[in-house]
Backbone as numpy.savetxt, mean C-alpha at the origin, in Angstrom:
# Nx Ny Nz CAx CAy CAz Cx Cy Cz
-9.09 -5.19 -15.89 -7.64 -5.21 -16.01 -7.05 -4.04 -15.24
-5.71 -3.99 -14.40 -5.47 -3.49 -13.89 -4.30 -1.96 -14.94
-5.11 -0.83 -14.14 -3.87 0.30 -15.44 -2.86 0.26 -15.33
-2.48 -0.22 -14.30 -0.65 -0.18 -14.40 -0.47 -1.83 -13.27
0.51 -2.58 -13.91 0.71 -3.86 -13.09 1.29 -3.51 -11.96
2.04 -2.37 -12.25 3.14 -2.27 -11.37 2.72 -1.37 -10.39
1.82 -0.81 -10.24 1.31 -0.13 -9.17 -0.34 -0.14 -9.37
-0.97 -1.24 -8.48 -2.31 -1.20 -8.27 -3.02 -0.50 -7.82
-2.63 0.92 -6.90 -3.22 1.64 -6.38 -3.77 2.53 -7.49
-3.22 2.18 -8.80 -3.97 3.46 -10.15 -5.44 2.65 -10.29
-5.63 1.73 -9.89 -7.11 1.12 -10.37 -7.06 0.24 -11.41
-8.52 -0.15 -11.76 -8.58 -0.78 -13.33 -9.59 -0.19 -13.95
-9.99 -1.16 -14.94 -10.71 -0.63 -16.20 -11.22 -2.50 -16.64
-12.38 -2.02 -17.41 -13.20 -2.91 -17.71 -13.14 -2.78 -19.27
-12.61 -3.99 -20.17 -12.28 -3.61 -21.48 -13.07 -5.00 -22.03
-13.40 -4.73 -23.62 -14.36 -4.85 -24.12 -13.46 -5.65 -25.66
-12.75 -6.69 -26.11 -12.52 -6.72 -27.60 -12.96 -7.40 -28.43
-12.57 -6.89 -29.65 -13.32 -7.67 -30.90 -12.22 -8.59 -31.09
-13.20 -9.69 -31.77 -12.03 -11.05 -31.49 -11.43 -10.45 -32.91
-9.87 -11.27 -33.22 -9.38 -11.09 -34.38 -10.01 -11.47 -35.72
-9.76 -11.02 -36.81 -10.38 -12.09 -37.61 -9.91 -13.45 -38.37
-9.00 -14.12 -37.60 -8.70 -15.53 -37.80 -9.55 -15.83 -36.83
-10.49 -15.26 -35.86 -11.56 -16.06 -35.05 -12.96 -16.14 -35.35
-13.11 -15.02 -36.42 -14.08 -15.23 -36.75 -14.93 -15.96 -36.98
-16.52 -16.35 -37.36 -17.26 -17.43 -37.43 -17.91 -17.22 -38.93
-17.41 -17.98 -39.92 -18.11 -17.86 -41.24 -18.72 -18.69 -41.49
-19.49 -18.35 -42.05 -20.65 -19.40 -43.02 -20.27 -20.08 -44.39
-20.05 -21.39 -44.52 -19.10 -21.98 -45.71 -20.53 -21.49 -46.46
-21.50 -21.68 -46.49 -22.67 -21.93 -47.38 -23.48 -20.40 -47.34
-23.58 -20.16 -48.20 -24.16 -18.48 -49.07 -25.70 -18.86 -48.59
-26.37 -18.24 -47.23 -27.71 -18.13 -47.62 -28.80 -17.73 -47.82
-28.04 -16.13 -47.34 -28.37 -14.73 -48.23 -27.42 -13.94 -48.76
-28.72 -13.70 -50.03 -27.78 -12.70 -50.90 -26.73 -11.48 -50.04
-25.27 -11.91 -50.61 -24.55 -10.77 -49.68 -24.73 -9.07 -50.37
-24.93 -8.31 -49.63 -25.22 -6.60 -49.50 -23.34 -6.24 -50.29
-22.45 -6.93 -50.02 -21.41 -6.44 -51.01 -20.73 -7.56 -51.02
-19.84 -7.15 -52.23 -18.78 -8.61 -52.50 -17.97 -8.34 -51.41
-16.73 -9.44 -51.57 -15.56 -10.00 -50.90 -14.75 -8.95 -51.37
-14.46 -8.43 -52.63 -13.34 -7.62 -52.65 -13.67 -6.32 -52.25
-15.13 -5.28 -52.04 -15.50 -4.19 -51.25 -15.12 -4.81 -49.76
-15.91 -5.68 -49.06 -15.25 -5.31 -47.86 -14.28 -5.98 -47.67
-13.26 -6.22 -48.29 -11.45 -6.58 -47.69 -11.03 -5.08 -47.86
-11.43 -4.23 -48.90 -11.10 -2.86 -49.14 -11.83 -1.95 -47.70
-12.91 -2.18 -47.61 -13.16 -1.43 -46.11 -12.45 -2.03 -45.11
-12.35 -3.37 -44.55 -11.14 -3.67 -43.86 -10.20 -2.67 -43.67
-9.46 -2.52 -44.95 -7.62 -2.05 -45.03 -8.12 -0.51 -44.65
-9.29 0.29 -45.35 -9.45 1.45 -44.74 -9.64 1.89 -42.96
-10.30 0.86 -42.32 -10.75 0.90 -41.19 -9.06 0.84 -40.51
-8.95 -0.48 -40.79 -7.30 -0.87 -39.88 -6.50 -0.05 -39.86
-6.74 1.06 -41.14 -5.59 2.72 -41.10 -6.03 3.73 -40.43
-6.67 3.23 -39.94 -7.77 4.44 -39.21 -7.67 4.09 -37.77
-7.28 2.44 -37.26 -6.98 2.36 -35.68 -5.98 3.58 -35.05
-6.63 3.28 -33.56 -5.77 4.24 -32.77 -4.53 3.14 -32.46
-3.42 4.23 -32.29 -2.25 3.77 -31.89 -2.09 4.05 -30.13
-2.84 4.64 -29.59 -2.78 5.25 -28.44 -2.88 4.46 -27.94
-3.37 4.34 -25.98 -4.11 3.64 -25.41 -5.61 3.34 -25.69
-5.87 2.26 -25.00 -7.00 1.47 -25.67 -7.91 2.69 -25.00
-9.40 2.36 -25.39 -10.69 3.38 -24.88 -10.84 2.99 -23.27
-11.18 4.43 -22.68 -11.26 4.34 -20.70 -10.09 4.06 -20.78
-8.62 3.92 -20.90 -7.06 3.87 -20.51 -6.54 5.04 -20.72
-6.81 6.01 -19.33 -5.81 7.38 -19.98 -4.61 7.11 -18.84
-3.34 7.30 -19.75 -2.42 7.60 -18.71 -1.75 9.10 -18.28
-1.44 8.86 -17.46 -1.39 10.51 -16.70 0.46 11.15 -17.18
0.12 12.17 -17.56 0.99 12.61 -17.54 1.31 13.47 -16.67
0.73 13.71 -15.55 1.18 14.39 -14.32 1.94 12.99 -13.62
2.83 14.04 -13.19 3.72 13.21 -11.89 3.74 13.75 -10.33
3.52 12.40 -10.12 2.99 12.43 -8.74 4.14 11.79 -7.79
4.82 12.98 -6.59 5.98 13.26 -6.02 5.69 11.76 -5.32
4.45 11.77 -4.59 4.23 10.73 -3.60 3.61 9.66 -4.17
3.94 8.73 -5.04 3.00 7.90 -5.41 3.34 6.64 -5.10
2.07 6.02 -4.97 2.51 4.70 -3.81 3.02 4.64 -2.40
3.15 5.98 -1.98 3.66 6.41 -0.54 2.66 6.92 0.62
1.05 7.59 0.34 0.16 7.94 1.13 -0.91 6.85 1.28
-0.70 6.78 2.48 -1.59 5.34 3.02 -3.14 5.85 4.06
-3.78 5.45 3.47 -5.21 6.05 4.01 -5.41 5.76 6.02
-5.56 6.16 7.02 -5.20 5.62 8.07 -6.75 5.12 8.27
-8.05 5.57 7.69 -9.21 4.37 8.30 -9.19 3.03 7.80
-8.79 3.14 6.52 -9.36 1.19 5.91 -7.64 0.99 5.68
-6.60 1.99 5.96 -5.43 1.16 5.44 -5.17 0.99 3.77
-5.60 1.30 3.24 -5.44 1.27 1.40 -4.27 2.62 0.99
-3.63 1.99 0.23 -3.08 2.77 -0.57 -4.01 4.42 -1.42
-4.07 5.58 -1.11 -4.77 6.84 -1.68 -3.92 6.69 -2.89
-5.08 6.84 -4.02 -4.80 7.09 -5.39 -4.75 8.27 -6.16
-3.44 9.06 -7.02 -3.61 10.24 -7.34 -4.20 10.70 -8.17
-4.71 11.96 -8.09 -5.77 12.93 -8.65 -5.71 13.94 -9.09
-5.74 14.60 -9.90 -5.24 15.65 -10.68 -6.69 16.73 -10.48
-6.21 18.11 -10.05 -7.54 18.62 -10.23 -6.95 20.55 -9.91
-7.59 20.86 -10.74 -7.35 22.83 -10.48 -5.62 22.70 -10.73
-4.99 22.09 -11.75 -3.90 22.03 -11.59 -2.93 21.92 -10.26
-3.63 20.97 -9.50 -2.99 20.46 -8.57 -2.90 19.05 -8.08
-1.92 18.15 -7.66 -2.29 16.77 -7.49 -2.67 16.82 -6.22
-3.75 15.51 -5.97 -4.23 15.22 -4.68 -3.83 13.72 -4.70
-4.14 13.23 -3.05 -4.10 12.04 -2.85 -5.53 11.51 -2.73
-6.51 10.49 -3.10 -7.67 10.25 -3.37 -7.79 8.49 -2.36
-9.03 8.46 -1.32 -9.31 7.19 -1.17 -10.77 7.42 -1.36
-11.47 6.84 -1.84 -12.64 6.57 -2.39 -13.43 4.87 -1.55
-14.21 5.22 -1.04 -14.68 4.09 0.13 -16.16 4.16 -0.01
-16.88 3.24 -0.66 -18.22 3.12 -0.61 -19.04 3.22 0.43
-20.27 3.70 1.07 -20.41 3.68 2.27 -21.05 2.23 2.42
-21.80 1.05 1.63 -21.37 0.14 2.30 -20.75 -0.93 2.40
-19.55 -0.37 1.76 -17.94 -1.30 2.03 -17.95 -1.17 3.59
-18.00 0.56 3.74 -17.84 0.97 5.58 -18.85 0.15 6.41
-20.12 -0.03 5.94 -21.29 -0.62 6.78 -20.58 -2.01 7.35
-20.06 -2.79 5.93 -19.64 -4.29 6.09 -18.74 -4.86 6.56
-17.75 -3.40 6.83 -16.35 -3.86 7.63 -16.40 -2.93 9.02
-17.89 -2.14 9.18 -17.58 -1.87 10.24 -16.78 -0.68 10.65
-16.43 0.10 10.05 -15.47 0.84 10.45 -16.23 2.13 9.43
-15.19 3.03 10.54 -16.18 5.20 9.88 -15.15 5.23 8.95
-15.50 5.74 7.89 -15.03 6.39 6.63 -15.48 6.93 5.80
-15.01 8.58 5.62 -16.13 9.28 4.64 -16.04 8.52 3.35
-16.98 9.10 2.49 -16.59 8.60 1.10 -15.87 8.52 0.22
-15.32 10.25 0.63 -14.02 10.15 -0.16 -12.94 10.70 0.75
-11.96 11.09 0.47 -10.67 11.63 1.78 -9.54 12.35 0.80
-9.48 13.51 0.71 -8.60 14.34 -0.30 -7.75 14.48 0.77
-6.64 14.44 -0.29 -4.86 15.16 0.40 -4.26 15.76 -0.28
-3.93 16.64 -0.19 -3.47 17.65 -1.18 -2.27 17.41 -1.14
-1.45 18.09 -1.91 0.22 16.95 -2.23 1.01 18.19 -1.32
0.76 19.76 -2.06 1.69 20.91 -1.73 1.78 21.04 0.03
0.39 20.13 0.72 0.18 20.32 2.05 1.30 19.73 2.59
1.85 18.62 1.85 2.54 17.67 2.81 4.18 18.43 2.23
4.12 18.35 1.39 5.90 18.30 0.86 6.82 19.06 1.72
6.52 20.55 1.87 7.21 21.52 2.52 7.67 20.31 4.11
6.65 20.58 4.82 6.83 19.70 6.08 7.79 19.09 5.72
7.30 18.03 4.63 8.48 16.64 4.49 10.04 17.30 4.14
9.79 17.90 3.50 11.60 18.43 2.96 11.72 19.04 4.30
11.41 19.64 5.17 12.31 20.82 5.99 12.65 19.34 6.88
11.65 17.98 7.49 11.93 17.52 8.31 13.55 16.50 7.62
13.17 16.12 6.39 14.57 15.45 5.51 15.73 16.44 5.94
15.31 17.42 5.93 16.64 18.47 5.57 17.25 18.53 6.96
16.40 18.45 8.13 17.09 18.88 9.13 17.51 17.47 9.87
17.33 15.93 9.32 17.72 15.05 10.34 18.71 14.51 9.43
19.16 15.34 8.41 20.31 14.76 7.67 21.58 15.80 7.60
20.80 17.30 8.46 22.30 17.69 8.21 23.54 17.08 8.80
24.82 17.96 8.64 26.19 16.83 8.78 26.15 16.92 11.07
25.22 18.10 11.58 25.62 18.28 12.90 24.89 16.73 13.18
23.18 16.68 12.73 22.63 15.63 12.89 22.36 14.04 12.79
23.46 13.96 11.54 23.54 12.72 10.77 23.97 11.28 12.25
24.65 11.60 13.34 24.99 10.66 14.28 23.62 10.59 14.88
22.79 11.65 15.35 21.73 11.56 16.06 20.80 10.63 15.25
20.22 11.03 14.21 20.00 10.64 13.65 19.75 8.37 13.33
20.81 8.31 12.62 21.81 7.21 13.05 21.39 6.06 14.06
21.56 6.88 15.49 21.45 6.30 16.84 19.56 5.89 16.56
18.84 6.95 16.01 17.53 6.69 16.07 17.30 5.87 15.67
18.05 5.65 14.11 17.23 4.35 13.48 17.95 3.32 13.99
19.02 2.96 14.57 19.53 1.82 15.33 18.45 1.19 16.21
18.50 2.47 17.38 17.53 2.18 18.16 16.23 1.42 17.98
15.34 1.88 16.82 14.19 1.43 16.32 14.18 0.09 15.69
15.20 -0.08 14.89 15.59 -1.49 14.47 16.04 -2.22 15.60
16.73 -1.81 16.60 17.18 -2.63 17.56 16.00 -3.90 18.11
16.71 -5.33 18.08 15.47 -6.30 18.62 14.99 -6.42 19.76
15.47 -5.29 20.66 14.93 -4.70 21.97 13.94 -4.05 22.10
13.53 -3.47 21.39 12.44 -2.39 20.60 11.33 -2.63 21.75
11.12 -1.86 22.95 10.28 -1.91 23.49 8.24 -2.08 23.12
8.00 -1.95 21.94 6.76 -2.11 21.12 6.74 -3.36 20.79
8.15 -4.33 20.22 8.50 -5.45 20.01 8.28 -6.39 21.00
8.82 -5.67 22.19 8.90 -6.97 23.28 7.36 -7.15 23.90
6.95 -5.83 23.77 4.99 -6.20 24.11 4.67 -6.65 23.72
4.97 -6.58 22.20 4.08 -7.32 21.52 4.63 -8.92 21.01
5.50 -9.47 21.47 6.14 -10.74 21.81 5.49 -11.18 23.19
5.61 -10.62 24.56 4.85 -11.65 25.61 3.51 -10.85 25.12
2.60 -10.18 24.75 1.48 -10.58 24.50 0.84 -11.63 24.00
1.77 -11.97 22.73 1.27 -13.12 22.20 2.00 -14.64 22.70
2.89 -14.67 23.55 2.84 -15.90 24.91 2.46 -15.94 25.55
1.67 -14.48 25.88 0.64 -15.12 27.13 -0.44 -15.22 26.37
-0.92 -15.10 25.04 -2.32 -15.22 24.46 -2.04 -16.62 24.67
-0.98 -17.33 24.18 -0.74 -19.03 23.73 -1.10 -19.64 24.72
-0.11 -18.86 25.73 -0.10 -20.02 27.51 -1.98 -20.14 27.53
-2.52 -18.15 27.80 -3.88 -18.86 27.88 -4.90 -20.01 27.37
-4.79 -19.75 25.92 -4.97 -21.05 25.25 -4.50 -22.03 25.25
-3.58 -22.34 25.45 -3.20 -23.64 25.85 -3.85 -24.54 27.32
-4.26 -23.04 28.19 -4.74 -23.72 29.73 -6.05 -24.13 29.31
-6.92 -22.95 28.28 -8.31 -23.12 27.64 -9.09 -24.54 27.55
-8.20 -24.60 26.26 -7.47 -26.63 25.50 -7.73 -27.28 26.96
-6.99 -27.14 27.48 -6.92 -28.31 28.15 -7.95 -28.44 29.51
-8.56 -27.41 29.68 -10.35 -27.18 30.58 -10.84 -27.91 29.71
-11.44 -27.19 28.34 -12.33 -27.74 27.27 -11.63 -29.41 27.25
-10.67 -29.71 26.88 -10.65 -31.20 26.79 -11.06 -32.29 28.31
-10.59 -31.85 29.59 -11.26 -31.90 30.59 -12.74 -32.26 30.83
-13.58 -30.97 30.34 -15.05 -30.97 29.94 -15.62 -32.13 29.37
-14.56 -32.49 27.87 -15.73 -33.11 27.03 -15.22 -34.87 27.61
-14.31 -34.96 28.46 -14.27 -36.40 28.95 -14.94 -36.70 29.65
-15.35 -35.07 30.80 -16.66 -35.57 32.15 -17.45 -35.68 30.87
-18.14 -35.32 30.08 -18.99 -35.81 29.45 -19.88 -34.54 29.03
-19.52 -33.62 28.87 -20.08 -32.08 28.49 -20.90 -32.48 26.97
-21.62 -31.74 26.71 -22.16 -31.53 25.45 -20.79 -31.35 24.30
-21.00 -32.33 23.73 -19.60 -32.44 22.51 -19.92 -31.25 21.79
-21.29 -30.69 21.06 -20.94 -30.12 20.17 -20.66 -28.46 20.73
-21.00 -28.26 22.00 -20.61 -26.81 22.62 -18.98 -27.34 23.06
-18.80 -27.86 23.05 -16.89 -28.22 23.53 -16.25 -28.07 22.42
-16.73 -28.61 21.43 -16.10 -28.72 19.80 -16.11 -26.89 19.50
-17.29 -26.41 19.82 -16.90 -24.76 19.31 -15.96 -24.28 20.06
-15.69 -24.56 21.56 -14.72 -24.14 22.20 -13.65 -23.76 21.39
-13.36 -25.48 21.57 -11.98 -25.81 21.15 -11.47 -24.99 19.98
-12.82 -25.14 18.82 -12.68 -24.17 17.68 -11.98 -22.68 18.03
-12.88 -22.22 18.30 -12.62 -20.73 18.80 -11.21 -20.60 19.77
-10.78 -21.09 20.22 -9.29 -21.06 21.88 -8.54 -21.78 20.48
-8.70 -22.40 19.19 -7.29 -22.67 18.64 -6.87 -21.75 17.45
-8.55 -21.41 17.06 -7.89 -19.89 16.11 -7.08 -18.73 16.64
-7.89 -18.12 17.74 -6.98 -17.60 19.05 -5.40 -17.82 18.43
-5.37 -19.04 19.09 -4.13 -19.33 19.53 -2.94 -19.29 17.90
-3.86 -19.55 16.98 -3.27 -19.32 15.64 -2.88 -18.51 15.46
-3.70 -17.28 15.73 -3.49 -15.90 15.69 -2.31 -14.93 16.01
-2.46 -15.35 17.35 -1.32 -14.87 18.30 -0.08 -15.82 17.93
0.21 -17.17 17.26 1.48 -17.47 16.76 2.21 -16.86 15.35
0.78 -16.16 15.44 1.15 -16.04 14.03 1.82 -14.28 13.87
0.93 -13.95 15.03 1.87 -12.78 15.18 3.03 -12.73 15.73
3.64 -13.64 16.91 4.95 -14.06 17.57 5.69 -14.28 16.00
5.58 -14.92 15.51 6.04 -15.67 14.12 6.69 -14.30 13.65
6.01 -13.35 12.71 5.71 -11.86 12.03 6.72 -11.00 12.92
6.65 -10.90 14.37 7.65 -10.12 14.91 9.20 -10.58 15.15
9.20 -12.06 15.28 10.68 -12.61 15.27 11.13 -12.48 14.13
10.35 -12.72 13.14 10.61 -12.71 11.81 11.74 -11.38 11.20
10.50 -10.64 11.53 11.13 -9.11 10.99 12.42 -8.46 11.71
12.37 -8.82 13.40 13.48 -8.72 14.04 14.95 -9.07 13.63
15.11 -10.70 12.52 16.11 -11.02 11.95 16.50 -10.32 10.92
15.41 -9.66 10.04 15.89 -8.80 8.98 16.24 -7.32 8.96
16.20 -7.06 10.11 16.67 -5.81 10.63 18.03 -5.59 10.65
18.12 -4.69 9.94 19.55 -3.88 9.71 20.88 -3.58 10.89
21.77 -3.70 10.76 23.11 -3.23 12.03 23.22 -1.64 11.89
23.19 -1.30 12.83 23.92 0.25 13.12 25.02 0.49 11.93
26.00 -0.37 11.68 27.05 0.26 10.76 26.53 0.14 9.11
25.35 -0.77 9.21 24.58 -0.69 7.72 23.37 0.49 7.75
23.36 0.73 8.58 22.32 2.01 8.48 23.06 3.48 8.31
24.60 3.28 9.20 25.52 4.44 8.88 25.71 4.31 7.46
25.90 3.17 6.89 26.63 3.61 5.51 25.28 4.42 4.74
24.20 3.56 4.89 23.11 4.38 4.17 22.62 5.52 4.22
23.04 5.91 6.00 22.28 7.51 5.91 23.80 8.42 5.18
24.60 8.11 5.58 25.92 8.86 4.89 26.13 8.76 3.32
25.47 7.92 2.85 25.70 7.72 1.16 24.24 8.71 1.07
23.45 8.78 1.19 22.41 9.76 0.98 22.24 11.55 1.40
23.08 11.34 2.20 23.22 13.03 2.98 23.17 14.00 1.83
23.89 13.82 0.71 23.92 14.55 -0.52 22.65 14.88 -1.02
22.10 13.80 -1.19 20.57 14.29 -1.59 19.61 15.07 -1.21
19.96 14.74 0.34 18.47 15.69 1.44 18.98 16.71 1.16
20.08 17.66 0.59 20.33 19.03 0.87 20.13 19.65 -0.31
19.85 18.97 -1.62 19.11 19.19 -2.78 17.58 18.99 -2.93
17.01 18.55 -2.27 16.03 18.01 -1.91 14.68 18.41 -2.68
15.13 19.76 -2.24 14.02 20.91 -1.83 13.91 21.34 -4.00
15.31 22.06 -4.27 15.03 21.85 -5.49 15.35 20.90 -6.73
15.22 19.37 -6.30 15.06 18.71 -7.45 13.82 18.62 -8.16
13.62 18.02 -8.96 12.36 18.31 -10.10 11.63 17.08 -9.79
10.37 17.08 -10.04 9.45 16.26 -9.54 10.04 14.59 -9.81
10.07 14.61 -10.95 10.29 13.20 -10.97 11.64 12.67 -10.21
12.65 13.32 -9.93 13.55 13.28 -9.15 13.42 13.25 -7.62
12.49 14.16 -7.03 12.10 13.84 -5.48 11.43 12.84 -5.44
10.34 12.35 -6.62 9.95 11.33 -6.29 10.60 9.76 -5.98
11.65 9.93 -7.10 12.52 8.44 -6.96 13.16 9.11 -5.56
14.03 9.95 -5.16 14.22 10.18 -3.82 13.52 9.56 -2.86
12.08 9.74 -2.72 11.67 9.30 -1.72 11.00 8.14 -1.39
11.00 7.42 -2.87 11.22 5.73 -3.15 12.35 5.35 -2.82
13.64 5.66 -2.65 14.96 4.88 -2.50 15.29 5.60 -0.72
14.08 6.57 -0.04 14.10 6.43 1.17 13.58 5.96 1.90
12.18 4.85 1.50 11.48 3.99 1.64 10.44 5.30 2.55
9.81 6.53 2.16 9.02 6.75 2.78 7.98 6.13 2.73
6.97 6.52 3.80 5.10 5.72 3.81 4.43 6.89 4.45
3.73 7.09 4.12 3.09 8.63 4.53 1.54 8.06 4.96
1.27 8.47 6.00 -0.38 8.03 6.62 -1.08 9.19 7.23
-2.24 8.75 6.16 -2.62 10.37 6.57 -4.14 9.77 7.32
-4.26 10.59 7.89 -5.42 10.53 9.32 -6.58 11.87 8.56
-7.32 12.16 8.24 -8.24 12.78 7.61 -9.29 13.12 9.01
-9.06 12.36 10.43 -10.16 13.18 11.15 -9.56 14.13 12.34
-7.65 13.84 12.31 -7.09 15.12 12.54 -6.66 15.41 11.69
-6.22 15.44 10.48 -5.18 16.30 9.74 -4.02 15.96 9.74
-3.81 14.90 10.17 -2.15 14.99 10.30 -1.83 13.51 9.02
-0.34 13.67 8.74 0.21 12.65 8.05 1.37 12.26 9.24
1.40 10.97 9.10 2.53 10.16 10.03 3.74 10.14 8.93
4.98 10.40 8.68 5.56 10.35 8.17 6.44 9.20 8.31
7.01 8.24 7.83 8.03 7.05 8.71 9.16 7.02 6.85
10.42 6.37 7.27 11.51 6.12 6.42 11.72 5.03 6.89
11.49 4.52 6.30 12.38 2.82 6.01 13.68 2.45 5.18
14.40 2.71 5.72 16.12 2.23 4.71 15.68 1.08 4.58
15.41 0.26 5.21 15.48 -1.48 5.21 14.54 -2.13 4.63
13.45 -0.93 4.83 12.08 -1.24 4.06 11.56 -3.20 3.88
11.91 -3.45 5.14 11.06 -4.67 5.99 10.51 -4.33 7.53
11.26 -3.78 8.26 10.80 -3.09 9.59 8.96 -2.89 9.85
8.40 -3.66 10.54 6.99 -3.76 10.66 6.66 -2.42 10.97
7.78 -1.86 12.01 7.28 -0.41 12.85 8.25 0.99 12.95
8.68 1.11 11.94 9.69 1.81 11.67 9.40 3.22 12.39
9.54 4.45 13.04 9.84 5.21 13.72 9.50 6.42 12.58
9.08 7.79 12.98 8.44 8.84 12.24 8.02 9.79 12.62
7.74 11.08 12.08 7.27 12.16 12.46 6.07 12.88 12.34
5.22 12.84 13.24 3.88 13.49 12.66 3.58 14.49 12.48
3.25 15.53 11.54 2.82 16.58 11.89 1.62 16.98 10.71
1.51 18.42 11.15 -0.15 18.85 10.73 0.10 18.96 9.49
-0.80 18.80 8.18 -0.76 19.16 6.78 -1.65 20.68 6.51
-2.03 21.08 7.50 -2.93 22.32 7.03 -2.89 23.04 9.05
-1.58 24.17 8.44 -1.11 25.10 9.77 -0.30 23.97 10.67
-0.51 24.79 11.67 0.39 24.12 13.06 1.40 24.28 12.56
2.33 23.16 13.39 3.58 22.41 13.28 4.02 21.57 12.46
């Protein structure tokens, strides 16, 4: 079962219950002598049942640390959500990767990948603080226009990439169908075809995913109202109280990606929080910049 529905990145737990006792299984027929009557154990019953915990069930601890970034640091080798960790009185960000999960998908990843929380925050507030003051708020603005804009130079690559993946497949198709009329081996034509139409699935399916998201992209004067209704906040930022920066930086749609074989976290804000490729700032979590 999962510890929290609402955020899967806390994990689960493997739970264990005793059925009720309207499920119980009795024996109508006596056919050993019972060790005590019926009215001793209904009396141990009522003692036991005063004695349950009211708490969480056993293996369910919930945390009473709060965690600024939660649900916001995204592991950059396997892509998973980092889960938080409490340790030396400090929170971390935690991805935990079997090594052979890594063998089976192929891809390097230590076993585990710590992020320390105090590494990132400073960075994050000075960069909030300074693309929201009142000189910056137009610059600003223009950026996220820009990025949402359905011109989006990353957009348009990645739109004729996937028409020319199609066109190719489509010329593929129609060699391979060619082939199997001269009279080619059907069942090497049949994998062709197989293989040149997943292809081609693929790549519609990404054309699909980028037009898609392009329509739900925000106008310049809906992104002004949002960065201007928020300006108030970035300049408190620094000292609101944890649970307070945290909803802050849920209602700024941050995503934080942290790279563990440089050091760095990608920082990105999503107002619109649909944007496939939303625009961001990288910098080092330990020195530098």
């Amino acid at each position: 079962m999962l510890l929290d529905i609402d955020d899967v990145a806390l994990g689960h737990t493997t739970k264990m219950r005793w059925n009720t006792q309207d499920k119980w299984i009795i024996s109508q027929k006596i056919v050993h002598t019972p060790l005590i009557d019926d009215d001793t154990f209904a009396r141990a019953q009522d003692i036991l049942n005063s004695r349950t915990r009211t708490g969480p069930a056993h293996g369910v601890r919930r945390t009473r640390n709060t965690y600024v970034l939660r649900g916001a640091v995204i592991c950059a080798a396997c892509r998973r959500k980092m889960q938080g960790h409490w340790a030396h009185d400090q929170a971390y960000y935690r991805c935990r990767y079997p090594t052979e999960y890594a063998l089976a998908n192929r891809i390097h990843h230590p076993r585990n990948i710590y992020l320390r929380e105090t590494w990132v925050l400073a960075p994050l507030d000075d960069w909030l603080a300074t693309v929201f003051l009142p000189h910056r708020i137009n610059d600003t603005i223009e950026l996220m226009a820009a990025a949402a804009a359905p011109g989006h130079d990353s957009d348009r690559a990645t739109i004729e990439r996937a028409r020319a993946a199609i066109a190719e497949c489509d010329a593929k198709l129609a060699t391979h169908r060619a082939a199997l009329e001269a009279g080619a081996d059907p069942s090497v034509i049949t994998q062709w075809i197989t293989e040149t139409q997943a292809r081609r699935a693929r790549a519609e399916a990404e054309l699909r995913t980028v037009t898609k998201d392009q329509g739900a992209r925000m106008s310049r004067d809906e992104i002004a109202c949002l960065v201007r209704s928020i300006g108030n906040l970035a300049a408190v930022v620094r000292q609101a109280e944890r649970e307070d920066k945290a909803e802050i930086y849920r209602q700024l749609g941050l995503t934080l990606t942290y790279d563990s074989g440089k050091q760095k976290v990608l920082a990105e804000m999503d107002l619109n929080q649909h944007s496939s490729a939303p625009r961001g700032l990288p910098v080092r979590v330990r020195g530098g910049t």
